[in-house]
PDB file of the backbone (N, CA, C, O) and the ligand in Angstrom, with CONECT records:
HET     ZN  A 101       1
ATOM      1  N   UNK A   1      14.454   5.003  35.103  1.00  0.00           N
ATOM      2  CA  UNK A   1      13.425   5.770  34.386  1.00  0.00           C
ATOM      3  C   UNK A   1      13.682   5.720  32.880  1.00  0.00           C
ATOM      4  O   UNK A   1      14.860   5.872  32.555  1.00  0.00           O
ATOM      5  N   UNK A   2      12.637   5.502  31.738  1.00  0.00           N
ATOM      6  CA  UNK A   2      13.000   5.101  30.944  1.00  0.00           C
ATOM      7  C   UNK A   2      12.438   6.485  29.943  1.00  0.00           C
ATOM      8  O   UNK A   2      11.326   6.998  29.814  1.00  0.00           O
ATOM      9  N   UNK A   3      14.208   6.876  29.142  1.00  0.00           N
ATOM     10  CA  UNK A   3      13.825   7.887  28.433  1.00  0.00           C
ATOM     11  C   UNK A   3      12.428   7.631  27.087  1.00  0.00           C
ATOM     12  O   UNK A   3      12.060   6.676  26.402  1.00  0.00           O
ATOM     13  N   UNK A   4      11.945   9.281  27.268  1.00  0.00           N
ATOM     14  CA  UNK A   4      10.937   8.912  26.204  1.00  0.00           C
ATOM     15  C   UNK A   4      11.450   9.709  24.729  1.00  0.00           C
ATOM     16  O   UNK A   4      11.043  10.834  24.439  1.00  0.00           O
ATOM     17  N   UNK A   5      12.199   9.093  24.053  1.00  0.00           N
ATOM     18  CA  UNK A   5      13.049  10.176  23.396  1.00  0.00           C
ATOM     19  C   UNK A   5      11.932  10.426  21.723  1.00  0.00           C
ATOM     20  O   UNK A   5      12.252  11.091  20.738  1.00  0.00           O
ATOM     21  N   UNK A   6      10.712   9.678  21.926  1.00  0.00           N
ATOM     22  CA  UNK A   6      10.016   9.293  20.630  1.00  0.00           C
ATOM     23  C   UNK A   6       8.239   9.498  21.035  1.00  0.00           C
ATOM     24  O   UNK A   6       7.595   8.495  21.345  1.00  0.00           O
ATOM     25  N   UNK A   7       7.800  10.397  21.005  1.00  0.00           N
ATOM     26  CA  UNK A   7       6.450  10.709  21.491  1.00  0.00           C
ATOM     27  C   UNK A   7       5.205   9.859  20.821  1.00  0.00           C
ATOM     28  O   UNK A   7       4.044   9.676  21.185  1.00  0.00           O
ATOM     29  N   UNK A   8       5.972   9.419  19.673  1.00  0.00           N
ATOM     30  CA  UNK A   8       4.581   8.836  18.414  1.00  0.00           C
ATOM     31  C   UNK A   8       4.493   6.711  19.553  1.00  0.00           C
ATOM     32  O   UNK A   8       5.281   6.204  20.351  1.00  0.00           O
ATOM     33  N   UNK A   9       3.654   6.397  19.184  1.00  0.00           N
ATOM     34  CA  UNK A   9       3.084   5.099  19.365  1.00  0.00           C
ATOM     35  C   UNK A   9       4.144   4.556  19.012  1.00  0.00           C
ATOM     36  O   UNK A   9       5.114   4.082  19.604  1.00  0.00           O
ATOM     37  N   UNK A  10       3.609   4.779  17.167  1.00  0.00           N
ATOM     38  CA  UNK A  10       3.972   3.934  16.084  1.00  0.00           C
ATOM     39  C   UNK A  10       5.455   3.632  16.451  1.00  0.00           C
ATOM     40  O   UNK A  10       6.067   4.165  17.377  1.00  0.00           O
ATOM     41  N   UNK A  11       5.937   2.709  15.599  1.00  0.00           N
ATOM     42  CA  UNK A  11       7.511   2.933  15.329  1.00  0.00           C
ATOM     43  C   UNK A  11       7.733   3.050  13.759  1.00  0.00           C
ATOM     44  O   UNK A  11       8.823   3.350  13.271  1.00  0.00           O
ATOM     45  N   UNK A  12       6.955   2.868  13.255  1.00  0.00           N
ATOM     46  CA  UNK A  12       7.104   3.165  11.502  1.00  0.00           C
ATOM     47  C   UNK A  12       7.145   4.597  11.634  1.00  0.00           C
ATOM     48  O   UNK A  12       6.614   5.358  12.444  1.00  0.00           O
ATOM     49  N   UNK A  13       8.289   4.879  10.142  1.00  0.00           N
ATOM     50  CA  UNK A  13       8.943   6.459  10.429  1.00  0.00           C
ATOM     51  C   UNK A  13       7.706   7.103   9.365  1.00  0.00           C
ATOM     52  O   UNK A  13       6.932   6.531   8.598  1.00  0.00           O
ATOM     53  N   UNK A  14       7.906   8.543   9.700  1.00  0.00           N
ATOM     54  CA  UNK A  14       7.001   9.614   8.749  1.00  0.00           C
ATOM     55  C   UNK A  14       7.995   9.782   7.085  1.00  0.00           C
ATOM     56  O   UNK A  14       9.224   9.757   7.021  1.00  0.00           O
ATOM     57  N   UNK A  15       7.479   9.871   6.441  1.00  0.00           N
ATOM     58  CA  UNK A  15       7.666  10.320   5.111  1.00  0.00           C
ATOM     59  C   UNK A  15       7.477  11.034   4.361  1.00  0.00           C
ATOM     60  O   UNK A  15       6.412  11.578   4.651  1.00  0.00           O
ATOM     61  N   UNK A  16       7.834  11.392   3.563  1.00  0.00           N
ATOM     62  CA  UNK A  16       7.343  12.910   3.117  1.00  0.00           C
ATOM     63  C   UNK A  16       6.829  13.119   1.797  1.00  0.00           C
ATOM     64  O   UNK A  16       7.340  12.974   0.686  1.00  0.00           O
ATOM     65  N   UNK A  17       5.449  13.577   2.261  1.00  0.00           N
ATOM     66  CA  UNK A  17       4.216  13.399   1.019  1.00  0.00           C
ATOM     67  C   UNK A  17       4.505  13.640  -0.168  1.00  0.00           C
ATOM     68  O   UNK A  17       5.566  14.257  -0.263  1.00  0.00           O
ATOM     69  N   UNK A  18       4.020  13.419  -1.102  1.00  0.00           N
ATOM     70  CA  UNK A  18       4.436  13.991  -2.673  1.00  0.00           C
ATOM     71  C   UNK A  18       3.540  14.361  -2.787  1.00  0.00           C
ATOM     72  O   UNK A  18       3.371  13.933  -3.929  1.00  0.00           O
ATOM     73  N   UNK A  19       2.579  14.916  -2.555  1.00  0.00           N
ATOM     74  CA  UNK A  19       1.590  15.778  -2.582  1.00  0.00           C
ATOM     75  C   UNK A  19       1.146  16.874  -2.119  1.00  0.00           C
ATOM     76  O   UNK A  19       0.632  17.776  -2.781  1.00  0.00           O
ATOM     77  N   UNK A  20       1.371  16.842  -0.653  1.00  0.00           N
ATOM     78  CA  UNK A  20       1.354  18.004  -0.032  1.00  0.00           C
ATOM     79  C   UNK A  20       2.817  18.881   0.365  1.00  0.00           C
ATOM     80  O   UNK A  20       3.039  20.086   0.485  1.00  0.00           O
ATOM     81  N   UNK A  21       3.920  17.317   0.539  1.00  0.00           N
ATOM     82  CA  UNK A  21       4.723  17.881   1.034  1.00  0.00           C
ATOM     83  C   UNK A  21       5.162  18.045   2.512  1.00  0.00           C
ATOM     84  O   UNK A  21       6.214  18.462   2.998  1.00  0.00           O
ATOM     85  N   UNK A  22       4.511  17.783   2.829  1.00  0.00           N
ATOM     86  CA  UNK A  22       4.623  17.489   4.662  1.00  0.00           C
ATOM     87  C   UNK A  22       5.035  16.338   4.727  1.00  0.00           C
ATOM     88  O   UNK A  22       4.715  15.347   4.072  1.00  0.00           O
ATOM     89  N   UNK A  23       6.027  16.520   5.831  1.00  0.00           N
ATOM     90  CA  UNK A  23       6.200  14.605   6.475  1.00  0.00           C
ATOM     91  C   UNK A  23       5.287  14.366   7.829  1.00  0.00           C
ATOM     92  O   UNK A  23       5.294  14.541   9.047  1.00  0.00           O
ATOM     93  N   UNK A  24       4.584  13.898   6.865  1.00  0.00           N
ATOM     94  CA  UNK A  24       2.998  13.333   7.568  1.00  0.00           C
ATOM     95  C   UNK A  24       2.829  12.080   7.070  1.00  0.00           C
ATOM     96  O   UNK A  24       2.061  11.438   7.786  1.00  0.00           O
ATOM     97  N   UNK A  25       3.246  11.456   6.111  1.00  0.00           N
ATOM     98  CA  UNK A  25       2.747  10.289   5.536  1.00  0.00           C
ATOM     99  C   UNK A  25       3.274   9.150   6.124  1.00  0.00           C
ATOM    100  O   UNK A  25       4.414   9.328   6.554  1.00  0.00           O
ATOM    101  N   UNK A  26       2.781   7.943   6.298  1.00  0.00           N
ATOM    102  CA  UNK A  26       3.394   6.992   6.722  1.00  0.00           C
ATOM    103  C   UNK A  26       2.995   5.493   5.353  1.00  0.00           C
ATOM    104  O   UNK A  26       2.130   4.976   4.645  1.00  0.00           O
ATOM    105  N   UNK A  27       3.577   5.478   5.530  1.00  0.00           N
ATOM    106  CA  UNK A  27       3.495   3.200   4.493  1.00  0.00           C
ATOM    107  C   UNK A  27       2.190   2.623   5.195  1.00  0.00           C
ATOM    108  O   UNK A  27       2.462   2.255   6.337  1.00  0.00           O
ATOM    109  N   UNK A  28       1.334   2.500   4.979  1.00  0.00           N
ATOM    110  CA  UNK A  28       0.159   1.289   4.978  1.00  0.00           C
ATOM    111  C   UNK A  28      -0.061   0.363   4.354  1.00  0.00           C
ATOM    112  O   UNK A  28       0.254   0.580   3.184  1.00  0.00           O
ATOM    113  N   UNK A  29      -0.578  -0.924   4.550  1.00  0.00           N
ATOM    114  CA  UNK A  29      -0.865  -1.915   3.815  1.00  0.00           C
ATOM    115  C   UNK A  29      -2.435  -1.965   3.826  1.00  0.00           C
ATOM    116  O   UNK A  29      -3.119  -2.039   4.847  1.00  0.00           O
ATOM    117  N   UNK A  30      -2.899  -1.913   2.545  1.00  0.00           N
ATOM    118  CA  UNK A  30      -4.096  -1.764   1.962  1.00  0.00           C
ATOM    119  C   UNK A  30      -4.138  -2.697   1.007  1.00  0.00           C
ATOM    120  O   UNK A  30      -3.203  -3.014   0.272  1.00  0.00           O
ATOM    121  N   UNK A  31      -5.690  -3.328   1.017  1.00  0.00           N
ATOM    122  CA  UNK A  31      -6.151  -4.070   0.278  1.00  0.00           C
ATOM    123  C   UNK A  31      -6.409  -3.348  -1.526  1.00  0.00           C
ATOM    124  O   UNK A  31      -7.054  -2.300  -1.550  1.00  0.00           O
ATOM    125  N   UNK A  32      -5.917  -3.909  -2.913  1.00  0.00           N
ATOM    126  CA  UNK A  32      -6.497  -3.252  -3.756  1.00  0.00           C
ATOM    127  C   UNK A  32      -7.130  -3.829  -4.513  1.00  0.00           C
ATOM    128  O   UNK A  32      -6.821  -5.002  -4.302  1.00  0.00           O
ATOM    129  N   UNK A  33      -8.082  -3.802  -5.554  1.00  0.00           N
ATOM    130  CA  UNK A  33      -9.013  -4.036  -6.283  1.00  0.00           C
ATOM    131  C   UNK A  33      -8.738  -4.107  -7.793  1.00  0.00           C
ATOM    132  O   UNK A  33      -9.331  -3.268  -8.471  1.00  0.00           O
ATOM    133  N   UNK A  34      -8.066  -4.831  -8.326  1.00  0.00           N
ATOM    134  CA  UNK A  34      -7.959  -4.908 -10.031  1.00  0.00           C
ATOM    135  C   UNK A  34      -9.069  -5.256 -10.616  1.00  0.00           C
ATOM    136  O   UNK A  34      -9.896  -6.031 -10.136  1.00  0.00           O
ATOM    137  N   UNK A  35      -9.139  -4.728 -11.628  1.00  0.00           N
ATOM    138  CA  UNK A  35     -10.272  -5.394 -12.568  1.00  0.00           C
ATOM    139  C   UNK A  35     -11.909  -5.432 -12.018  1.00  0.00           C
ATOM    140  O   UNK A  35     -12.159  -4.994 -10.895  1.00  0.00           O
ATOM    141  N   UNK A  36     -12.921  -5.948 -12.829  1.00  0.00           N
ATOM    142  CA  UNK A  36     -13.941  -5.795 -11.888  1.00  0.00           C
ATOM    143  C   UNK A  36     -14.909  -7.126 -12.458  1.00  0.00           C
ATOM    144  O   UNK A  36     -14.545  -7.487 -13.577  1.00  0.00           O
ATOM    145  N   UNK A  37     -16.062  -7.913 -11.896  1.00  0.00           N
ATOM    146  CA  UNK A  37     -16.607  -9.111 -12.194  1.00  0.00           C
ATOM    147  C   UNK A  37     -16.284 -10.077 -12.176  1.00  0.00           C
ATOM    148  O   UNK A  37     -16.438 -10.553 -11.052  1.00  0.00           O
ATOM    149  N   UNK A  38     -15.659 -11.071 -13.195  1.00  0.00           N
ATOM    150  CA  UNK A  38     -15.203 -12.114 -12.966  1.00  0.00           C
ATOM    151  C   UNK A  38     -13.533 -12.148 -13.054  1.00  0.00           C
ATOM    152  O   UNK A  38     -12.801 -13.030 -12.605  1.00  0.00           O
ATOM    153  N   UNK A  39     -13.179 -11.031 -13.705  1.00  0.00           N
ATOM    154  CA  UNK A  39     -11.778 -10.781 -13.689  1.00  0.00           C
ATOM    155  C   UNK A  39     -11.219  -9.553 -12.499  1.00  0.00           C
ATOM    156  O   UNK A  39     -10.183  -8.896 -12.404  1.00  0.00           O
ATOM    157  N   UNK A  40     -12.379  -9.633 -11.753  1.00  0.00           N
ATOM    158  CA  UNK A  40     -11.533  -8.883 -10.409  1.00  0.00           C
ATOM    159  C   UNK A  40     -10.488  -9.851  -9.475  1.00  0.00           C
ATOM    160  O   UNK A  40     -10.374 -11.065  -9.306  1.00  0.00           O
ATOM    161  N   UNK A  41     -10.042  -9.078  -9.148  1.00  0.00           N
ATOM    162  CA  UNK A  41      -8.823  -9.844  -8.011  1.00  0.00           C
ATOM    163  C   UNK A  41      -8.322  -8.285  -7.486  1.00  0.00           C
ATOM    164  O   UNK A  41      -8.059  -7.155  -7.898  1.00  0.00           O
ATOM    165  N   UNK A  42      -8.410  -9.249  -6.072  1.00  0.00           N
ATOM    166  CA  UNK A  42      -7.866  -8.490  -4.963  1.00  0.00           C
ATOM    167  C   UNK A  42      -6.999  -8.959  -4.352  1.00  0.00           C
ATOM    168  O   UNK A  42      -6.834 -10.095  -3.908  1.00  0.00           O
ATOM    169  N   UNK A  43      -6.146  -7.667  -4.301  1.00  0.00           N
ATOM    170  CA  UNK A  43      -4.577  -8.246  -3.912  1.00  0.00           C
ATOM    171  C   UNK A  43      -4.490  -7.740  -2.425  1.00  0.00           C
ATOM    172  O   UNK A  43      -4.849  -6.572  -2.268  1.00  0.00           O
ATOM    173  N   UNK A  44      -4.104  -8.374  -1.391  1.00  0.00           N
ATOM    174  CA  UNK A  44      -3.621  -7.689   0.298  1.00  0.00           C
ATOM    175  C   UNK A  44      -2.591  -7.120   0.094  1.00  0.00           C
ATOM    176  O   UNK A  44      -1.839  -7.136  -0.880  1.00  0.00           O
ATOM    177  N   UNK A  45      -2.540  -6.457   1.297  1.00  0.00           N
ATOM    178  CA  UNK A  45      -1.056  -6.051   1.491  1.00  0.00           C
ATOM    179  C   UNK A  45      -0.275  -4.992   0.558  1.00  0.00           C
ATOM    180  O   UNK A  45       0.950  -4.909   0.465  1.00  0.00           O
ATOM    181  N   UNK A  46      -1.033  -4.363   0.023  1.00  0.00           N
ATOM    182  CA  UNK A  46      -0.257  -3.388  -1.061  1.00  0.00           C
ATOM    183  C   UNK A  46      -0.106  -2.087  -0.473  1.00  0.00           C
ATOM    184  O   UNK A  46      -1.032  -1.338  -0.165  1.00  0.00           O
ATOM    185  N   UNK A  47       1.328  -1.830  -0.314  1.00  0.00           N
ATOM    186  CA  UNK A  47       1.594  -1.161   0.285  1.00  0.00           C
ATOM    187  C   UNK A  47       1.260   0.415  -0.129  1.00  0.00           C
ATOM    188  O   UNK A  47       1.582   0.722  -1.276  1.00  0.00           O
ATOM    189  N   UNK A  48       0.763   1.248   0.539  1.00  0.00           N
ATOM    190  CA  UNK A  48       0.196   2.412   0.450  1.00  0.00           C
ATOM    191  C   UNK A  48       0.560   3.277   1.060  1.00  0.00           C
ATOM    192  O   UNK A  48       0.712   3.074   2.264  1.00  0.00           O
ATOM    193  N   UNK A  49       0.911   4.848   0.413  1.00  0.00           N
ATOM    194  CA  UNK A  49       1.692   5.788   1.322  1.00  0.00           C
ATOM    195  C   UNK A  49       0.217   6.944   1.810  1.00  0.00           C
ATOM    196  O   UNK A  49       0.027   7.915   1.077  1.00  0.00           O
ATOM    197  N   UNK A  50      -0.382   6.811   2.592  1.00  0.00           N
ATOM    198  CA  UNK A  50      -1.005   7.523   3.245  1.00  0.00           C
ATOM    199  C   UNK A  50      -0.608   8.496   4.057  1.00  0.00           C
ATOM    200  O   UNK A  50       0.351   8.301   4.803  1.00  0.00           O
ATOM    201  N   UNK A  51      -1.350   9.822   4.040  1.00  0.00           N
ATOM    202  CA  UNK A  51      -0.684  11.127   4.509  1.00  0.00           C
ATOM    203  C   UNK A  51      -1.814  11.756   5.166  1.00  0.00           C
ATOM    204  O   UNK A  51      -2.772  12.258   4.579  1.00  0.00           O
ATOM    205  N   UNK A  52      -1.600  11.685   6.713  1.00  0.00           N
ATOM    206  CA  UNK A  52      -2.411  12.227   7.636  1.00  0.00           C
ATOM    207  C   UNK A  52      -2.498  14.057   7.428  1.00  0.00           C
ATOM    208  O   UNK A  52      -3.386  14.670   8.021  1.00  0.00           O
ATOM    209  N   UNK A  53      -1.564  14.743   6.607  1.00  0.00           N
ATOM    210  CA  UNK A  53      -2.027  16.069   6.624  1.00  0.00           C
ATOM    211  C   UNK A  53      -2.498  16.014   5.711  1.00  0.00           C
ATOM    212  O   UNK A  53      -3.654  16.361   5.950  1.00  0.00           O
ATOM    213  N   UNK A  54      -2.393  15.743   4.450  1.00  0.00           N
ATOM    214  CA  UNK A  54      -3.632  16.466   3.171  1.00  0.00           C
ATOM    215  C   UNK A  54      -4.491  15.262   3.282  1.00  0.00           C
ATOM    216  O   UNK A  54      -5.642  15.682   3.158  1.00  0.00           O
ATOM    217  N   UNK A  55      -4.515  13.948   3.457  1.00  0.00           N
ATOM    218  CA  UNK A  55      -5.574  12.847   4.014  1.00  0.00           C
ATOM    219  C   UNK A  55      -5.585  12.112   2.501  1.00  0.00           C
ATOM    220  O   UNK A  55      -6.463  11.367   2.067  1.00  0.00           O
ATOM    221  N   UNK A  56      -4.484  12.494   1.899  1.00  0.00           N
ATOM    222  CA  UNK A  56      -4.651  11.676   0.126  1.00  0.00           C
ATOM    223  C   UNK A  56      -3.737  10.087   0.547  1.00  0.00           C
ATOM    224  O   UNK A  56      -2.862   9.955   1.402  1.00  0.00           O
ATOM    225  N   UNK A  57      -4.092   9.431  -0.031  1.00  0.00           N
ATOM    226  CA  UNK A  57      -3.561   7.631  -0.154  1.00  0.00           C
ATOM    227  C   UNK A  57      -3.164   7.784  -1.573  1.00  0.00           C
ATOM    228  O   UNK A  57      -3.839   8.465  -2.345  1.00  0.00           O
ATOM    229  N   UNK A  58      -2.169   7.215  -1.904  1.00  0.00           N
ATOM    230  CA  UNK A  58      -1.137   7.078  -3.231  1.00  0.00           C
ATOM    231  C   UNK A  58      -0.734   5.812  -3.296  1.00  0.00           C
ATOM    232  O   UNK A  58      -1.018   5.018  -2.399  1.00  0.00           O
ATOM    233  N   UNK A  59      -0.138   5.525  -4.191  1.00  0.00           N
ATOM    234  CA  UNK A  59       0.557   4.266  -4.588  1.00  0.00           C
ATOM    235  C   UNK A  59       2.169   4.960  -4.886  1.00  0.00           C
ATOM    236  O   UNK A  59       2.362   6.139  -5.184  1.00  0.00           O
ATOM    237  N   UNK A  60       3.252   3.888  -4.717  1.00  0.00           N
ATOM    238  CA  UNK A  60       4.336   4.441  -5.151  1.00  0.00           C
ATOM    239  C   UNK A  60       4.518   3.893  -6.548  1.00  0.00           C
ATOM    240  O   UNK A  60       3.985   2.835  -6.885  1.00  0.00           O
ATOM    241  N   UNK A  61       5.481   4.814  -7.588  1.00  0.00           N
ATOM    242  CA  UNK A  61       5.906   4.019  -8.584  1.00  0.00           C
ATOM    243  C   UNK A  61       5.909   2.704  -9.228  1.00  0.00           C
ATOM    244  O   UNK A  61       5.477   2.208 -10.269  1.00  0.00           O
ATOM    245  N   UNK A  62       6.946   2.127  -7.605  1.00  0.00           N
ATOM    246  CA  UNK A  62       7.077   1.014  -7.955  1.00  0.00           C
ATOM    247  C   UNK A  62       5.828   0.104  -7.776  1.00  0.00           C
ATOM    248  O   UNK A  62       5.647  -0.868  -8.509  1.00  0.00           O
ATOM    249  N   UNK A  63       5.156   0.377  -6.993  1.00  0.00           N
ATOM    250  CA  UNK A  63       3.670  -0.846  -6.674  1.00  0.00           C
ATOM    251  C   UNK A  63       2.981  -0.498  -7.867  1.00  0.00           C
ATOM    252  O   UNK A  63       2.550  -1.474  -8.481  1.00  0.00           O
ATOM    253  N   UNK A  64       2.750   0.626  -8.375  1.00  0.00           N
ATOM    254  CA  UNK A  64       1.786   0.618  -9.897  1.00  0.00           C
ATOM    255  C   UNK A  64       2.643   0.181 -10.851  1.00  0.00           C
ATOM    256  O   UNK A  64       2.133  -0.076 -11.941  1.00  0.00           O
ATOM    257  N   UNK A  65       3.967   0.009 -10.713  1.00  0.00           N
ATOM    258  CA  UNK A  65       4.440  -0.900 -11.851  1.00  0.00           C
ATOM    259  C   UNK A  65       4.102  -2.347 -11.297  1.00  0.00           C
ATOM    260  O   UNK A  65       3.505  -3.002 -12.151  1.00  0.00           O
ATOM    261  N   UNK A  66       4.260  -2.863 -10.403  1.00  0.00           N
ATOM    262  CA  UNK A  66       3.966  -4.237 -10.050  1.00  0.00           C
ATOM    263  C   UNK A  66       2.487  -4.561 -10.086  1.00  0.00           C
ATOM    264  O   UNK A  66       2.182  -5.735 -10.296  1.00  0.00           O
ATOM    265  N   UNK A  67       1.377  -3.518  -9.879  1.00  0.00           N
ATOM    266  CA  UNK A  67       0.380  -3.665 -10.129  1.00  0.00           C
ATOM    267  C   UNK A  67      -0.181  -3.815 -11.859  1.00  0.00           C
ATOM    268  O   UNK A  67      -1.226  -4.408 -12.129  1.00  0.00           O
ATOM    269  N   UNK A  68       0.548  -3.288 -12.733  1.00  0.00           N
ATOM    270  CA  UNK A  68       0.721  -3.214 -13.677  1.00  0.00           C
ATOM    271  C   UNK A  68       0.882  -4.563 -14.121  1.00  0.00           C
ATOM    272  O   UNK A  68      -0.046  -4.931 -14.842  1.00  0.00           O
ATOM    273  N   UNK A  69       1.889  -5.525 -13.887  1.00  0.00           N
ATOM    274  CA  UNK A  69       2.418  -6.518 -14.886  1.00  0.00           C
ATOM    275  C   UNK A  69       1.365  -7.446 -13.914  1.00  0.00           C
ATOM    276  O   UNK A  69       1.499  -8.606 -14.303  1.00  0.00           O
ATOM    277  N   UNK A  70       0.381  -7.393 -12.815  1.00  0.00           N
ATOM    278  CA  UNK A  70      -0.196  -7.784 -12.603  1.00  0.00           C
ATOM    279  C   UNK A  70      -1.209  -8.193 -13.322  1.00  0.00           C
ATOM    280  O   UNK A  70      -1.445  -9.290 -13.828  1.00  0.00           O
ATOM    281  N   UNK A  71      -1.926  -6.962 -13.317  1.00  0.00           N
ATOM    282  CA  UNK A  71      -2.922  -6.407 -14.864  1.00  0.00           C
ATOM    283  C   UNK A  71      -2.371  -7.162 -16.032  1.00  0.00           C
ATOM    284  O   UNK A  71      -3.278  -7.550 -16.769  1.00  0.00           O
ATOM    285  N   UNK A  72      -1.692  -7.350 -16.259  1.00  0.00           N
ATOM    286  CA  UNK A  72      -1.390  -7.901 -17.998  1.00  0.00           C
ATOM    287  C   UNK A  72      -0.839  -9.517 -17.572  1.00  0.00           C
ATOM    288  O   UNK A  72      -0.328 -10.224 -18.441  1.00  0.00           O
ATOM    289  N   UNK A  73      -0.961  -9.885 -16.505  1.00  0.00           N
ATOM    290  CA  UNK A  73      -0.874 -11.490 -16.019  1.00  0.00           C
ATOM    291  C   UNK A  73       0.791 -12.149 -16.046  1.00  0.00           C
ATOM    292  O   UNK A  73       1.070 -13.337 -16.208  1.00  0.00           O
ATOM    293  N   UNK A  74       1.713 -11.080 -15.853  1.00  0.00           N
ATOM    294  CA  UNK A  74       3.097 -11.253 -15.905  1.00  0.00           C
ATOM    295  C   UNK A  74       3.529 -11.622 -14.663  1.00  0.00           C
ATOM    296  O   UNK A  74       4.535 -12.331 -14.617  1.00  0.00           O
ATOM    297  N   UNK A  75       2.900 -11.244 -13.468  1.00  0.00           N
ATOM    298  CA  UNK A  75       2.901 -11.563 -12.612  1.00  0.00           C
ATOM    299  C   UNK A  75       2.220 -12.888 -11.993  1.00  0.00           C
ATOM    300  O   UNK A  75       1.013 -12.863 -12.237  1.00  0.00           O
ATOM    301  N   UNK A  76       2.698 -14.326 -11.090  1.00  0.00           N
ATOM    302  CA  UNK A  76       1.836 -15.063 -10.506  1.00  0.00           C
ATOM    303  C   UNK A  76       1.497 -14.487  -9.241  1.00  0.00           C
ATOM    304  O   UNK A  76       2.282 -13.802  -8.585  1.00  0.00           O
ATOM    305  N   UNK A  77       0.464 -14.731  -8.940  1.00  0.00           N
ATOM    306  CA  UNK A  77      -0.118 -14.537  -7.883  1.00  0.00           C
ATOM    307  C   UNK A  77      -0.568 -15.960  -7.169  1.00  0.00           C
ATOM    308  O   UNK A  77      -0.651 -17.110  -7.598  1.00  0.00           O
ATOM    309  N   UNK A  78      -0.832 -15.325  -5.821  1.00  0.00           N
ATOM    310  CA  UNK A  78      -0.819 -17.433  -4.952  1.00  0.00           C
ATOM    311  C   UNK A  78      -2.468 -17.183  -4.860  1.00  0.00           C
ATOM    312  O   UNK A  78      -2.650 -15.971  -4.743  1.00  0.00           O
ATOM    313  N   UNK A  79      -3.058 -17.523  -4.865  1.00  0.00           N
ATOM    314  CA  UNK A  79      -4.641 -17.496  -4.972  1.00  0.00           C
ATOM    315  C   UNK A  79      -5.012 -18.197  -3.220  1.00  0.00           C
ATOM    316  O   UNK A  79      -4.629 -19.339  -2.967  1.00  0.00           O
ATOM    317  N   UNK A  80      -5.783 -17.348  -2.125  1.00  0.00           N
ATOM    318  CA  UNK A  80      -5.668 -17.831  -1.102  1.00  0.00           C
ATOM    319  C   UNK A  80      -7.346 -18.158  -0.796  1.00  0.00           C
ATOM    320  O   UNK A  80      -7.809 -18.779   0.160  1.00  0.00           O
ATOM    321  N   UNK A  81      -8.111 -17.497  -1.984  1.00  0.00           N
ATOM    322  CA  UNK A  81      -9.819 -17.324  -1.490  1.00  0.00           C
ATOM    323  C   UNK A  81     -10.071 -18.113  -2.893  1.00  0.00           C
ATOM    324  O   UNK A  81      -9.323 -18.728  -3.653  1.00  0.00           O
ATOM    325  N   UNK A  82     -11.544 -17.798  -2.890  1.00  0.00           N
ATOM    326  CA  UNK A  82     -11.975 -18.263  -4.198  1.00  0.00           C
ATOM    327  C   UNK A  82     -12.190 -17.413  -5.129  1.00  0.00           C
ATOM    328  O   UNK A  82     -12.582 -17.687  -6.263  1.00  0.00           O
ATOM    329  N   UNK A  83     -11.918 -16.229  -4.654  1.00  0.00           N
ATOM    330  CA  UNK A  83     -11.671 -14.689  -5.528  1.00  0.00           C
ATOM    331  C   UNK A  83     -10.100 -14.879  -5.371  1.00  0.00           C
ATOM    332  O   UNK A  83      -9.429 -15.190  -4.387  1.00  0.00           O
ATOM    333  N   UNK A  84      -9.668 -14.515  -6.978  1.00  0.00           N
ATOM    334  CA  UNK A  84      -8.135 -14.594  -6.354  1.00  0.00           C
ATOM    335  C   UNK A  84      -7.544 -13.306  -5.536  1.00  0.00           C
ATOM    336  O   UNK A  84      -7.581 -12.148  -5.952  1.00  0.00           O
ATOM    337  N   UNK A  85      -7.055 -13.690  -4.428  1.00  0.00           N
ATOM    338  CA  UNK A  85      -6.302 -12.649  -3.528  1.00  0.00           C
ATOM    339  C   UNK A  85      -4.989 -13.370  -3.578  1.00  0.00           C
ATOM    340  O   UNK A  85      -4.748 -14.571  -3.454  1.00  0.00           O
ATOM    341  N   UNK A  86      -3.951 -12.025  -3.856  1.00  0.00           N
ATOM    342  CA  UNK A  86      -2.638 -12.382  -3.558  1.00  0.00           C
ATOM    343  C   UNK A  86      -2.147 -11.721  -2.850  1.00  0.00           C
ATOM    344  O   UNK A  86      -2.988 -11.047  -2.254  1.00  0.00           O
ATOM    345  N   UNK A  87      -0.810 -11.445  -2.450  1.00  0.00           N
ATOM    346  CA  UNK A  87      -0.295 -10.488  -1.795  1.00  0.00           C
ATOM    347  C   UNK A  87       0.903 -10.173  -2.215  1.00  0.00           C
ATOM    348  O   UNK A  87       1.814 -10.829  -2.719  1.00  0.00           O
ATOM    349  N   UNK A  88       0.704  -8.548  -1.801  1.00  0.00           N
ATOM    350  CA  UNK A  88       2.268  -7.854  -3.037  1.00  0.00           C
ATOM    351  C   UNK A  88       3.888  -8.992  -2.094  1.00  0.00           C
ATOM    352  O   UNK A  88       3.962  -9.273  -0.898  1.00  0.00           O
ATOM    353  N   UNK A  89       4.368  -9.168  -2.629  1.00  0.00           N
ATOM    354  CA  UNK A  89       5.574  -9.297  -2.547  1.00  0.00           C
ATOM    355  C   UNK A  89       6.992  -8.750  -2.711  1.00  0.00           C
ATOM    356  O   UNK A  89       7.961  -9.453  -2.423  1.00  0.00           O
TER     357      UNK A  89
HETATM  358 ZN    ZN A 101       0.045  15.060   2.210  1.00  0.00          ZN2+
END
């Protein structure tokens, strides 16, 4: 018989919101949107701390700094569409 020592699905752990404060939040990967027209680009995969009790989506520090040197073209990105999409790394 196989213990059930973990009730959730998931196996990604809970985290604990900076917003509300509850460990409700878990890491998602979400698509984001820089810029807009011909200088938009959308990046996959950016990781996102989403929080099932207050229902707010955040970015951490570090991804708005990487999103950042994105923005100012310090960053390469691999271009996979004909819109450039990259993915955080
Ligand atoms: Zn929250």
């Amino acid at each position: 018989m196989p213990t059930k020592k973990n009730k959730s699905k998931t196996s990604s752990k809970l985290l604990v919101c900076e917003i509300c404060g509850h460990k409700a939040a878990r890491l998602v990967k979400r698509p984001q949107v820089l810029g807009k027209g011909a200088a938009m680009i959308v990046i996959e995969d950016v990781p996102v701390i989403s929080c099932r009790h207050c229902g707010e989506s955040y970015l951490t520090a570090e991804t708005l700094h990487w999103l950042d040197q994105v923005r100012r073209g310090q960053r390469q990105l691999q271009s996979r569409y004909q819109i450039p999409v990259a993915a955080f790394v």
